[in-house]
C-alpha positions in Angstrom: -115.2 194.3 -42.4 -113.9 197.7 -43.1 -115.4 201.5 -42.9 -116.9 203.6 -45.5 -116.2 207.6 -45.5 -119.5 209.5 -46.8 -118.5 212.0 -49.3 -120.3 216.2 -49.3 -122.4 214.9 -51.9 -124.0 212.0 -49.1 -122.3 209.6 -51.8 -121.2 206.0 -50.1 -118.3 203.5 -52.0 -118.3 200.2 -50.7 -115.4 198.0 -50.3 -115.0 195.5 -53.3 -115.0 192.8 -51.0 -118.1 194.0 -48.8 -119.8 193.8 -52.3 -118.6 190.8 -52.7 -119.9 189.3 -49.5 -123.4 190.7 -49.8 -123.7 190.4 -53.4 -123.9 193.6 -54.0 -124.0 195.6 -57.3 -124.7 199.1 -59.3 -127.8 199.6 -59.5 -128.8 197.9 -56.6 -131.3 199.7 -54.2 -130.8 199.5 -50.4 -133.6 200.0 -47.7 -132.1 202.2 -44.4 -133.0 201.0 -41.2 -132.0 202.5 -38.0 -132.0 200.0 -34.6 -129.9 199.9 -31.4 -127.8 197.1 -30.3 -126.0 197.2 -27.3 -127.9 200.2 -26.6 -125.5 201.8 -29.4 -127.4 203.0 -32.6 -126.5 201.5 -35.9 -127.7 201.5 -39.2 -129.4 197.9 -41.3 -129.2 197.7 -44.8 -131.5 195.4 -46.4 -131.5 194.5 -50.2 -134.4 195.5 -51.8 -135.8 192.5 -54.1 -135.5 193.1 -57.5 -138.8 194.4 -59.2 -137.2 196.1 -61.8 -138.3 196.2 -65.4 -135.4 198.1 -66.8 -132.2 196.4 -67.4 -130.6 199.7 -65.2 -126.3 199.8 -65.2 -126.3 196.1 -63.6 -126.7 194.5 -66.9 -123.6 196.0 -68.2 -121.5 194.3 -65.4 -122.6 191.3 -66.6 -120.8 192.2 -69.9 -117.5 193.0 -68.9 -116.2 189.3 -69.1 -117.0 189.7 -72.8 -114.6 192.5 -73.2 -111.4 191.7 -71.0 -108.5 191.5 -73.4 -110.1 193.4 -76.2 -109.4 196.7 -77.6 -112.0 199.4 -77.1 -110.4 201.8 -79.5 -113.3 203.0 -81.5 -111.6 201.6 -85.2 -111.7 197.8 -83.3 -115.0 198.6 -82.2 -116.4 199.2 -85.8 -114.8 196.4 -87.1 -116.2 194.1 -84.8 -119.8 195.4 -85.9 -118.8 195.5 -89.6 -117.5 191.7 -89.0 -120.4 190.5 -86.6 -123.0 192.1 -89.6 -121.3 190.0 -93.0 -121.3 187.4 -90.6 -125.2 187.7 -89.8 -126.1 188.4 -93.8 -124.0 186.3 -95.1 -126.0 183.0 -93.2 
């Protein structure tokens, strides 16, 4: 499955496809279990269930099929909004 390197801040990247497998993404809280197996001590992660009431950085992921293939240049971006707003008062 692959290894993950802790960095001097305790900080933790996954491997995309670990992610991937577990359905994993920002914003996602995990729940740190230590138990023995083998007699060897290893670490559980559980996925905590999702009581959250803000829409947190996850929300934004869901985006990003939205903006592949688009400029982000700040001039596009205002355009867009200046478009999107004739658009809405002009219906």
């Amino acid at each position: 499955m692959g290894a993950v390197k802790m960095t001097w801040k305790r900080q933790v990247t996954f491997p995309r496809d670990v992610c991937r497998k577990f359905g994993l993404a920002p914003g996602d809280r995990l729940i740190v279990r230590d138990a023995k197996v083998d007699g060897e001590q290893v670490v559980l992660l559980k996925k905590e269930s999702p009581a959250r009431t803000d829409p947190g950085p996850s929300v934004f992921g869901s985006l990003k099929k939205y903006a592949v293939g688009k400029s982000h240049s700040m001039a596009d971006i205002r355009k867009s909004i200046a478009k999107g707003m004739r658009r809405r008062f002009e219906a």
